[in-house]
C-alpha positions as CSV (number, residue, x, y, z in Angstrom):
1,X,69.5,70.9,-43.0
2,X,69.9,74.9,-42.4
3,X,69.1,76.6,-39.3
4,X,65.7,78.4,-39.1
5,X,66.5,82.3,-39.1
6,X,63.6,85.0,-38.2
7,X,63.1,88.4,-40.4
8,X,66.1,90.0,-38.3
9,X,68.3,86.9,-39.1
10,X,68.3,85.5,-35.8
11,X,68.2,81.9,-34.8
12,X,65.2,80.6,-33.7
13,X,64.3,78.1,-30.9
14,X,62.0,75.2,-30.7
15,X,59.6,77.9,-29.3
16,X,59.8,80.1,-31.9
17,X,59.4,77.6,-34.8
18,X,56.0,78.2,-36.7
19,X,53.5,75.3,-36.2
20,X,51.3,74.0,-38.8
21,X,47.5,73.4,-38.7
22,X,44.5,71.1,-40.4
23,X,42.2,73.6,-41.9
24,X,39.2,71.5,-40.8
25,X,39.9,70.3,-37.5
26,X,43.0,72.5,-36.2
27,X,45.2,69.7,-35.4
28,X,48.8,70.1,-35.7
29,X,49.0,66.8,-36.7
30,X,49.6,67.5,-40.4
31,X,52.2,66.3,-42.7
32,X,52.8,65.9,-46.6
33,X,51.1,63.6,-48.5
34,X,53.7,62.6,-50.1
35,X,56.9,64.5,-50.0
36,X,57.5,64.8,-54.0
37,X,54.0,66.6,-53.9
38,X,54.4,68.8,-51.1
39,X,52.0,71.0,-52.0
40,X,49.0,68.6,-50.5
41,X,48.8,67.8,-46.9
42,X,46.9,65.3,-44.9
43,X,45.6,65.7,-41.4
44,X,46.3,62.6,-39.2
45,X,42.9,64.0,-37.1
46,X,40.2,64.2,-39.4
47,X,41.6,63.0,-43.0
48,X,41.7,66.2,-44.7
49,X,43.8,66.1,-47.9
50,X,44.3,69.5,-49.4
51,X,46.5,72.4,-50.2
52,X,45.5,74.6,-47.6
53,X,46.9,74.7,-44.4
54,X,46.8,77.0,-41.4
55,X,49.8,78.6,-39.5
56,X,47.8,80.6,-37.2
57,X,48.3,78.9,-33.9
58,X,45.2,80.9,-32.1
59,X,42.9,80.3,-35.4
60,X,43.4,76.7,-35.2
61,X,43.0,76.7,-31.4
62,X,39.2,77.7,-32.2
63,X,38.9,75.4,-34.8
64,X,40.1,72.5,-32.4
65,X,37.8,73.8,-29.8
66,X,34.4,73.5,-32.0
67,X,35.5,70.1,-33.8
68,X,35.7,68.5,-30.4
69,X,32.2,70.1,-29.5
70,X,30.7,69.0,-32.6
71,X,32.5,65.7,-33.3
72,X,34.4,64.5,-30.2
73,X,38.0,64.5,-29.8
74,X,39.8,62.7,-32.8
């Protein structure tokens, strides 16, 4: 497994690393459906199955925010 690099070519740290989100419910808790399709994702939350997926941690963070208004927390 290779190091993650940033544009500049520097190593990143467990900080730094880009986080994934469910589209629907903005959990990070999001993972391949199955890893020969990795295209599709599946959100441990909510159930989405799909190939979006978000990488914008401040997006999701409002995303997470109304689910948990509208459907309690997951």
């Amino acid at each position: 497994m290779g190091v993650e690099k940033d544009k500049e070519g520097e190593e990143k740290n467990e900080t730094e690393r880009e986080m994934l989100y469910c589209p629907v419910c903005g959990s990070p808790n999001v993972e391949w459906l199955l890893p020969q399709i990795w295209s599709k994702w599946v959100c441990k939350d909510c159930g989405y199955i799909g190939v979006l997926i978000l990488e914008d941690g401040k997006i999701a963070a409002e995303l997470r925010k109304e689910w948990k208004e509208k459907h309690g927390t997951p």
